[in-house]
C-alpha positions as CSV (number, residue, x, y, z in Angstrom):
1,X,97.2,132.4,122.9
2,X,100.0,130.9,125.2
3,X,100.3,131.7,128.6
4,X,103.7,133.9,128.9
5,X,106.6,131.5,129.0
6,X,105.5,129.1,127.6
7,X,106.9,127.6,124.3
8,X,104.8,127.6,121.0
9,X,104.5,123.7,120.0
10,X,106.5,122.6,116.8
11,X,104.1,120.0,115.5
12,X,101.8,123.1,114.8
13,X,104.4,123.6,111.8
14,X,103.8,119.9,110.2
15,X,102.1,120.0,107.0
16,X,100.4,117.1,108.1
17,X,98.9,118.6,111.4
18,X,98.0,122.0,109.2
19,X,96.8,119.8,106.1
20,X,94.8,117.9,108.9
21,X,93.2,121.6,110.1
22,X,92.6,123.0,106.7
23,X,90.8,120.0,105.5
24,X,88.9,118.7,108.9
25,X,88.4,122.1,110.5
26,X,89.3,121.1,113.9
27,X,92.5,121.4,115.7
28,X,94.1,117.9,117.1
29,X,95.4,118.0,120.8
30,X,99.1,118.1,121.7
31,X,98.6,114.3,122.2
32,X,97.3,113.8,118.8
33,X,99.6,116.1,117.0
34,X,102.7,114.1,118.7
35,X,100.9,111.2,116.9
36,X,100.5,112.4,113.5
37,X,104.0,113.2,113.5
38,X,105.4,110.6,114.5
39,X,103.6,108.2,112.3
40,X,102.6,110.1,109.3
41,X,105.5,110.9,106.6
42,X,106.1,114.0,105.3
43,X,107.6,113.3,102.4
44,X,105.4,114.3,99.2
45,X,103.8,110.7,98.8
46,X,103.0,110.7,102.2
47,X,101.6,114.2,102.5
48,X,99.7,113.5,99.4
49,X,97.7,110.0,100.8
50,X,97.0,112.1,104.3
51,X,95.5,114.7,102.7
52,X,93.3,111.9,100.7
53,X,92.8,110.0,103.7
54,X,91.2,113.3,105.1
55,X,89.3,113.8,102.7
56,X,88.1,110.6,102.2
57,X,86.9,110.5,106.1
58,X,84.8,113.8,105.6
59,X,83.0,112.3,102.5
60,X,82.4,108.8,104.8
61,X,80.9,110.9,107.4
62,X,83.6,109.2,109.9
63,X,84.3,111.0,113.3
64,X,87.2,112.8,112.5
65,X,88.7,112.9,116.2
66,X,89.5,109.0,115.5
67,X,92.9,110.1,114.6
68,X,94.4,106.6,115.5
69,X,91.7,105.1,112.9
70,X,92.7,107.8,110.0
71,X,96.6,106.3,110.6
72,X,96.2,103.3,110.4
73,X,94.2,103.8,106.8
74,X,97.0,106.1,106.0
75,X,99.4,103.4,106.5
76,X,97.9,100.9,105.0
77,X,97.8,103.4,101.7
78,X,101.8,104.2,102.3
79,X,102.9,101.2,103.2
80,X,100.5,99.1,101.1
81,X,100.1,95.0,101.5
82,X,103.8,94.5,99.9
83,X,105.2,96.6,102.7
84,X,102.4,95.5,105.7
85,X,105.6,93.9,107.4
86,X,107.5,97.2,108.5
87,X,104.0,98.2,110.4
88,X,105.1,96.8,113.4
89,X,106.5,99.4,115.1
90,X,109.2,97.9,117.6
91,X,112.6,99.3,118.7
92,X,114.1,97.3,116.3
93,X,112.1,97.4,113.4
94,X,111.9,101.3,113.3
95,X,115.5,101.2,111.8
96,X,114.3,99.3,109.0
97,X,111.1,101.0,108.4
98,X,113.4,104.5,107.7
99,X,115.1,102.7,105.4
100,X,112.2,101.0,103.9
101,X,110.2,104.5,103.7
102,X,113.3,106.3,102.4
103,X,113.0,104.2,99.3
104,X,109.5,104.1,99.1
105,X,109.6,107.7,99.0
């Protein structure tokens, strides 16, 4: 519960963080939640490949507090090797990464 006064954090409200709680059964830190939404997309593609990405660590047996692994296999399922390029995430290549993920999606 939080203390009094504080506020309740947002990223609790991603589908991603929650998909990431109802399918791992752990909750990620405020560090890691940060993370997931930043990086992961929200859009129905990209909720769809996190959720199998999830899954697919569980089945592996992989240690699901490597949430930095679990990304990058996510983005390498979103972005795929025709799109590898806009995985550099630099000041000025995050412009055209929304753009690229706006018509992937």
């Amino acid at each position: 519960m939080p203390q009094k006064g504080t506020k309740r954090d947002k990223n609790l409200d991603c589908p991603n963080v929650q998909a990431y709680k109802s399918i791992i059964h752990l909750q990620l830190n405020y560090l890691q939640r940060q993370y997931v939404v930043e990086k992961v997309s929200c859009c129905e593609r990209g909720q769809r490949l996190w959720r199998s990405t999830l899954t697919e660590f569980m089945l592996e047996g992989k240690n699901p507090r490597n949430v930095v692994y679990m990304v990058k296999i996510w983005e390498n399922l979103f972005w795929g090797t025709e799109n590898a390029k806009f995985q550099e995430y630099s000041a000025e290549g995050s412009e055209t990464q929304i753009q690229q993920h706006d018509q992937v999606c």
